[in-house]
N, C-alpha and C positions, 0 to 999 in steps of 0.2 A: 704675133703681130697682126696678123686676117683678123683678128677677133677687138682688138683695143679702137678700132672706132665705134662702136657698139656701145660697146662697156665706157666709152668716155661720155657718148651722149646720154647715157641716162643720168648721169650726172647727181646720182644720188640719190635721188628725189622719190623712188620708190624703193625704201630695201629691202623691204618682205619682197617685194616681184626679183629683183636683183638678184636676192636671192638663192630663191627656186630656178632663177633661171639659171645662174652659173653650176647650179648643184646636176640640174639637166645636163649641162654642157661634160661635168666632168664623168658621166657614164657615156653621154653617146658622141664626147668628141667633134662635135657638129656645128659650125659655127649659126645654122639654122636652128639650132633650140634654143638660140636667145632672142625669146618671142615678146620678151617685152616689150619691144618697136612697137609691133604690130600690135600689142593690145591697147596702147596709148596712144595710135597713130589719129584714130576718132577723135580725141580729145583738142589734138592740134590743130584739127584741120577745123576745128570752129562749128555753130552748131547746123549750117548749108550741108557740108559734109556729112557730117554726121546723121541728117535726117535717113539717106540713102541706106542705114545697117536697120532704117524701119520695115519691115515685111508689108510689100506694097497691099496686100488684103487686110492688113491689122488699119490700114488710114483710116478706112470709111469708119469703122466699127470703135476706132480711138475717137472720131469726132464726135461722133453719137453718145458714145460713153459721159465725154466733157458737157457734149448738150445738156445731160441726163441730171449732171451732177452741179450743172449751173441750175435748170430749174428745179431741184430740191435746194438749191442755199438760199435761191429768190423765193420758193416756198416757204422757207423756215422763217426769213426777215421782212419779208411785206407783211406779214401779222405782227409785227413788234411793232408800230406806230402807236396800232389801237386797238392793243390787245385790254390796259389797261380801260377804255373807256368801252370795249366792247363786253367786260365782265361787268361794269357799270350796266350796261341798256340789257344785261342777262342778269342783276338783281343782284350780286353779287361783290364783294370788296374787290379795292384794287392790288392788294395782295394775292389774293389768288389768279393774276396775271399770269404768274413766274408757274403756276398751273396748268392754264391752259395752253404755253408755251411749252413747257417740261414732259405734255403729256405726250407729243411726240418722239423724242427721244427712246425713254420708258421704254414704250411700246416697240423701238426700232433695236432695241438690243435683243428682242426676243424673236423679230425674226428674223437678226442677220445670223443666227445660227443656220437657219431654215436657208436662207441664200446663199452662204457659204457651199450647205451640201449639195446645193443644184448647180450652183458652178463649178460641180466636179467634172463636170459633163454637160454643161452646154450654159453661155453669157446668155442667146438669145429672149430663150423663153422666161425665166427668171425676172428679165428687166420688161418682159410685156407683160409679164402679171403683175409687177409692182408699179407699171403705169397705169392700171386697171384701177387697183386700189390708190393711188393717189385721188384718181377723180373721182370716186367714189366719198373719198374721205375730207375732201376741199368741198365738196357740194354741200354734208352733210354738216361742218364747220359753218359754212353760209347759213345756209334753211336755219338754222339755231336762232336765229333772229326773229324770223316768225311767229315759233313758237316759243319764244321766250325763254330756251331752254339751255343751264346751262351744261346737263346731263348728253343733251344732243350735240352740243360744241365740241365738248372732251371726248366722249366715241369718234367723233370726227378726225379730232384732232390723233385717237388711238389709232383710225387708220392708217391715217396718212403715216405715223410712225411705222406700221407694218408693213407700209410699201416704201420704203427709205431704201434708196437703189446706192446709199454708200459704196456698201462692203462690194456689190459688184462692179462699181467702178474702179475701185480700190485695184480691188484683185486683178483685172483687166490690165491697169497698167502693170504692175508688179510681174504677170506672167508673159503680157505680149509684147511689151518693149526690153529690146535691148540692153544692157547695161552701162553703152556711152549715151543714151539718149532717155537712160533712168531720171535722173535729176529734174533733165530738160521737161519730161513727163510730168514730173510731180510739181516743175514750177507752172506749168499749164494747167493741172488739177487745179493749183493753188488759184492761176488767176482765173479761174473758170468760177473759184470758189467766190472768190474776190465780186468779178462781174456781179454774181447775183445776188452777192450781198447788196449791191450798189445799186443795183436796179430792183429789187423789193421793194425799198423805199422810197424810192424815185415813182415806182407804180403805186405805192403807197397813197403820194401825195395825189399824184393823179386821179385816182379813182377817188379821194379826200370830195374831189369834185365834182360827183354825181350824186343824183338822191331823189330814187327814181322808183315806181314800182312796177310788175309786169308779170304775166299770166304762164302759169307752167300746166301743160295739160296734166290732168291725172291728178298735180303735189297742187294747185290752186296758184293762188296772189304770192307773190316775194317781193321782197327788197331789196333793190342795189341801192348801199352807202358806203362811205368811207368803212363801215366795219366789216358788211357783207361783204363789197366788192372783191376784198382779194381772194374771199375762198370760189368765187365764181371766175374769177380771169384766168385761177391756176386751175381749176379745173378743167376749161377751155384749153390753155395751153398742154397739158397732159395729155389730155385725149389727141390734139393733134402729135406731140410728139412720140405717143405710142402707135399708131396709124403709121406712121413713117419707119419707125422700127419694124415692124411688120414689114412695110414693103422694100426695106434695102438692106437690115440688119444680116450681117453673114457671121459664120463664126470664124472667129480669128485661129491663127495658128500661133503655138504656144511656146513661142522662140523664144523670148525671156527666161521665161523657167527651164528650157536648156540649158540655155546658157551657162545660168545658174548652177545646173549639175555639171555641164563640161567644167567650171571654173574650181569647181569642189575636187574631181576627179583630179583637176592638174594640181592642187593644194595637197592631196594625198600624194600621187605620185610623186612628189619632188621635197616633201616635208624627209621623207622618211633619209633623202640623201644628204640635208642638211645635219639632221641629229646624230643617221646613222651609216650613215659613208655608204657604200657599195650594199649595203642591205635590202635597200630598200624597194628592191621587185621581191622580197620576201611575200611569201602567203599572209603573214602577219600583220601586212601595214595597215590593212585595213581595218583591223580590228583594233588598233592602236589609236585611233581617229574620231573619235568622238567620245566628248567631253558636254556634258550638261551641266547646268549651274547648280545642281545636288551632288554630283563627283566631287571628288577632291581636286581641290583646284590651283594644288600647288605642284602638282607632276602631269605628265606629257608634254610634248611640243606644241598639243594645239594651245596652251596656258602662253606660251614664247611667243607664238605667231598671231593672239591677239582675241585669242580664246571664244571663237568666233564659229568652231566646228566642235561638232558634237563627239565627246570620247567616250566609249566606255569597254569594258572587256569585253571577251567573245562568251561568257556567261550572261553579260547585263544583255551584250548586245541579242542574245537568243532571244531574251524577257524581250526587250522591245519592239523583236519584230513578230514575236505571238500575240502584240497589243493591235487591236485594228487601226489603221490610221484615221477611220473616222470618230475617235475614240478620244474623248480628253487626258486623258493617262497620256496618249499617246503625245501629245503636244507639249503634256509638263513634263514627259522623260527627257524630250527635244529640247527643252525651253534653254537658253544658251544668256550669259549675263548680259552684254550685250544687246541682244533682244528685249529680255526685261526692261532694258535702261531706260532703251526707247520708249517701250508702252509707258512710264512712269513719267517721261518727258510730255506725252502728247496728252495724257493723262490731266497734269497738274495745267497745263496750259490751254487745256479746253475748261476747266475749271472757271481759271483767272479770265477768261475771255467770254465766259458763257453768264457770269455771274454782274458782268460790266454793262455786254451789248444787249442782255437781258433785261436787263432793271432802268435803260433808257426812259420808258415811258413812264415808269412809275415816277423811277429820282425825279425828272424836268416838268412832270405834268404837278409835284406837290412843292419842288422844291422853287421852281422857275416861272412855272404856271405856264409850258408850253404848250400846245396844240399838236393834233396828229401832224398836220402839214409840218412843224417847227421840227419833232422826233423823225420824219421821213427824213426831213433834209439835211439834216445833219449823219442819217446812217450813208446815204446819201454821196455825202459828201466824204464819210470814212469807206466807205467800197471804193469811189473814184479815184482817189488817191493810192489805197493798196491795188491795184490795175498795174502803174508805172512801177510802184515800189516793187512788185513782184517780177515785173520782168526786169528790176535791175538786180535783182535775187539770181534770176535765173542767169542773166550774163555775169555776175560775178562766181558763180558756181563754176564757170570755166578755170578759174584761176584761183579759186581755194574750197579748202576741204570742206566738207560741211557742219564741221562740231566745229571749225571755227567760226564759220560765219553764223550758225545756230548760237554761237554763245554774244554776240555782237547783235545782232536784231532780239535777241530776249533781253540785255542792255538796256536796247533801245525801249521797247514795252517797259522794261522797269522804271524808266525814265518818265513816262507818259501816267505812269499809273500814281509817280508820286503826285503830280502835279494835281490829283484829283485827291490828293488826300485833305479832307479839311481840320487842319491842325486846331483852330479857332474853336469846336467844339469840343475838345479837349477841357476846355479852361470855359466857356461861356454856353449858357444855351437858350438861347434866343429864337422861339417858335415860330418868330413873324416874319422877321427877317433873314434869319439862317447867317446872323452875324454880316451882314454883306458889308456894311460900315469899315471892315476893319479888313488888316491889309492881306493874314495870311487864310482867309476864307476864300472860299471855291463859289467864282458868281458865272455866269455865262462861256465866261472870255474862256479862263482857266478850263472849266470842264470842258469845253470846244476841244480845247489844243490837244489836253491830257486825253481825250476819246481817243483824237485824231491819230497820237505818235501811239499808240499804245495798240489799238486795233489794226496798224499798218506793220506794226512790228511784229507782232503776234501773228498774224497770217501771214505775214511772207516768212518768218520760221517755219514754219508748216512744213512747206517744200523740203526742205534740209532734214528734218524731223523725219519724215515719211521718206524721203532715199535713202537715207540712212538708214532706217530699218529696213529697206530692202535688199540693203548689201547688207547688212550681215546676219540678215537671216539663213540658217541651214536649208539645204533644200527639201528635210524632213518637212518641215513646219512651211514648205511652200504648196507641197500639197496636203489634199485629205480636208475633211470638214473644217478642222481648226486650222487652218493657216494663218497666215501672218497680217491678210488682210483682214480678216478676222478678228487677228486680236489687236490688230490697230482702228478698226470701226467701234468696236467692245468698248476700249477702252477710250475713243473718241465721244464715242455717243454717251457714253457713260461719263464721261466729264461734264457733258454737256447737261445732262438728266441732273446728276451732283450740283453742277450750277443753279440750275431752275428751280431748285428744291431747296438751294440755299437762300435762294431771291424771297421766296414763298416765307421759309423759317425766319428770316431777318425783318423780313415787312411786317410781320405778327409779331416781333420784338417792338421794333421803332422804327416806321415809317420818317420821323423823324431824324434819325441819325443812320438810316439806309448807307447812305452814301459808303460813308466810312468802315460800317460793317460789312459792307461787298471790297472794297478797294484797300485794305489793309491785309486781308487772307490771300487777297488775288497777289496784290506785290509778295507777299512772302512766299508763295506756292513761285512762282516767276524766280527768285532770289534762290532758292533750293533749288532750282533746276539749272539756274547757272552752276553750285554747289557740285551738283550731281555730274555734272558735263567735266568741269573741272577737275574734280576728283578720280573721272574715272576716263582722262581725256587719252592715253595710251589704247585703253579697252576698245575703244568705237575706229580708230583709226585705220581707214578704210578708202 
């Protein structure tokens, strides 16, 4: 009877926790090992509450991180205006845009490997050398105007790739926030992301507004204009906020990723009472407990409980722990379905989103005949808008899981992306006018909205996408080179490279029928990922 108000108030709603917890209960008799309350009590108490399970030293160090990671996305999109007309004033087609956008990516997957291994052991230094090489690599983007060069643009542009402080913001959140305040994190990433999408092009236009020259000792005469300006504002902006890194940057302490293993430790200890009654302080449970996505995936309990912890015998498990952790073997022994799922999610959705907000300048500047200022304001206006969308992400994340609210905003993107489809050149093709005469062609109005709902939907997924894989990631693959921040940067930035290289492939097809050939892959890549979520919607359930 002491025990049934407990048991009434969970009321269901978690029964993997349920459980483990009554399986606890029926060895130690205790009406205290029904901790379920208590791990969900954050959740109730709304996200005030909840702030306070943050480790007051991780604040500073989480602000800095989100600053870091807003001026790399205001990095990435204040060049998408005029990237087109700035390959123009560098002698060059406007298909090779989707180039010297793509070449930062490229280059950032080669050294988030390099950043992963230094945030084995310490965020700070890591992020001040990748603010070194941003201003480094924004300067040398600018000066390219100069010299006419468009060899000096793209080193530029490979820098700035090599100082891509993703992976260690990534990883930052993943290890130093808590797991009631994981979500809440990653919808902060998202709008940090959001922010600088939205002010890129807002400074876009701004600097659109200058056209000026002025004397650099040593490098001679430059140019500030709407194309130079932004490699010179973000280099300015870097440098200060590395300057400030240095002076307040601390290292956080690495409570998340505790957590993480306390949370594994009590899946093991209470798995084994479910399966196997009173066994389960046996010597063997542990080696019972991990299940990779190359095991057979049709036996153990961790396949029942959501196949989310790594199994294998105490043979495999020997092999694996003679593998280094800094070791790629070592992350594909780890790798768990689940986690795959994810990467393939964020994956196909950086694709569809990199291949749309990419090709901006080129589709409106041949198809619309826009101007920088017209492409600024309108990104513009897609970042201002995912701002609110995302913080209603994050307060519906209070009240539902995130593979459902992840399959409902990718809905939404699908929704936006048809509206960009132009059906009209299917059946006509008309060079001059792009069909605008007729009813189911894409003229301003249409392209506006279809950006609008589709680039709002797609980054406020983000947040759901990325918690998700941080719950269920093992806490094998939270440490060690390859982690999970890791191969969620890999495969983000790597979607993103895949996009800008599709922009590039497509525009050397038909600058002409661009549109369609970006926005037809992108909706189907989006429609598969609903597929994927759906099909494998027990698996992620977390």
């Amino acid at each position: 009877l002491m025990l049934e108000p407990k048991m009434l108030r969970m009321r269901g709603r978690h029964l993997k926790k349920e459980m483990r917890a009554v399986s606890k209960w029926t060895v130690s008799k205790s009406a205290s090992s029904l901790t379920i309350e208590k791990r969900d009590k954050g959740k109730s108490g709304g996200f005030g509450s909840r702030m306070k399970d943050l480790e007051p030293e991780n604040v500073l160090p989480l602000i800095l991180n989100l600053v870091s990671c807003f001026l790399f996305m205001m990095n990435n999109y204040i060049i998408e205006p005029s990237s087109a007309y700035y390959a123009n004033a560098l002698g060059s087609s406007d298909a090779l845009s989707g180039i010297m956008i793509g070449a930062a990516p490229w280059f950032a997957l080669v050294s988030a490997v390099g950043y992963s291994f230094w945030t084995n052991t310490s965020f700070k230094q890591p992020i001040i050398f990748s603010g070194v090489l941003m201003v480094i690599g924004n300067f040398l983007y600018a000066n390219a105007y100069t010299y006419g060069s468009m060899k000096m643009c793209l080193i530029g542009r490979a820098i700035t790739g090599l100082g891509a402080p993703r992976i260690i913001n990534r990883r930052y959140v993943a290890d130093a926030t808590p797991f009631s305040l994981r979500t809440a994190a990653s919808a902060a990433f998202a709008m940090a992301t959001a922010l600088g999408s939205a002010l890129g092009p807002g400074m876009a236009i701004l600097l659109d507004q200058f056209d000026f020259e002025f004397y650099v000792p040593v490098i001679g005469k430059q140019t500030f204009n709407g194309m130079t300006g932004p490699g010179y504002f973000m280099a300015v902006c870097w440098f200060i906020n590395t300057v400030l890194i240095v002076m307040t940057f601390e290292e956080p302490n690495r409570s998340g990723l505790d957590e993480l293993r306390e949370r594994e430790n009590d899946a093991l200890s209470t798995s084994g009472n479910i399966f196997h009654g009173d066994d389960v302080g046996s010597d063997n449970s542990d080696d019972e407990w991990e299940q990779s996505m190359f095991d057979n995936p049709d036996s153990g309990p961790a396949n029942q409980l959501g196949n989310t912890l790594p199994l294998t015998g105490t043979k495999q498990k020997a092999k694996i722990d003679d593998v280094p952790k800094n070791s790629p073997s070592y992350c594909i022994r780890h790798m768990t379905k689940p986690v795959a799922l994810c990467m393939s999610l964020i994956f196909m959705k950086r694709i569809a989103l990199e291949s749309i907000v990419g090709a901006t300048s080129v589709i409106t500047k041949n198809r619309f005949g826009w101007s920088i200022a017209n492409v600024g304001t309108l990104h513009l206006v897609n970042g201002t808008v995912v701002i609110p969308v995302s913080a209603f992400a994050g307060w519906l994340s209070q009240y539902h899981e995130d593979r459902y609210l992840s399959i409902w905003f990718l809905s939404v993107t699908l929704v936006g992306l048809l509206l960009m489809v132009d059906f009209t050149d299917f059946f006509h093709n008309d060079n001059d006018t792009y069909n605008d005469d007729m009813f189911l062609s894409v003229g301003n109005t249409k392209y506006i909205m279809g950006s609008i709902i589709a680039f709002s939907g797609i980054e406020a997924c983000e947040s759901f996408v990325a918690s998700l894989m941080s719950k269920v990631v093992p806490s094998s693959l939270a440490v060690g080179t390859f982690n999970s921040g890791l191969l969620a940067t890999l495969v983000g930035t790597g979607g993103r490279a895949v996009g800008d290289a599709l922009i590039t492939a497509m525009g050397l097809i038909s600058i002409r029928n661009l549109l369609n050939l970006l926005v037809i892959p992108g909706a189907t890549l989006v429609v598969f990922s609903i597929f994927l979520i759906r099909h494998n919607y027990n698996l992620i359930g977390v």
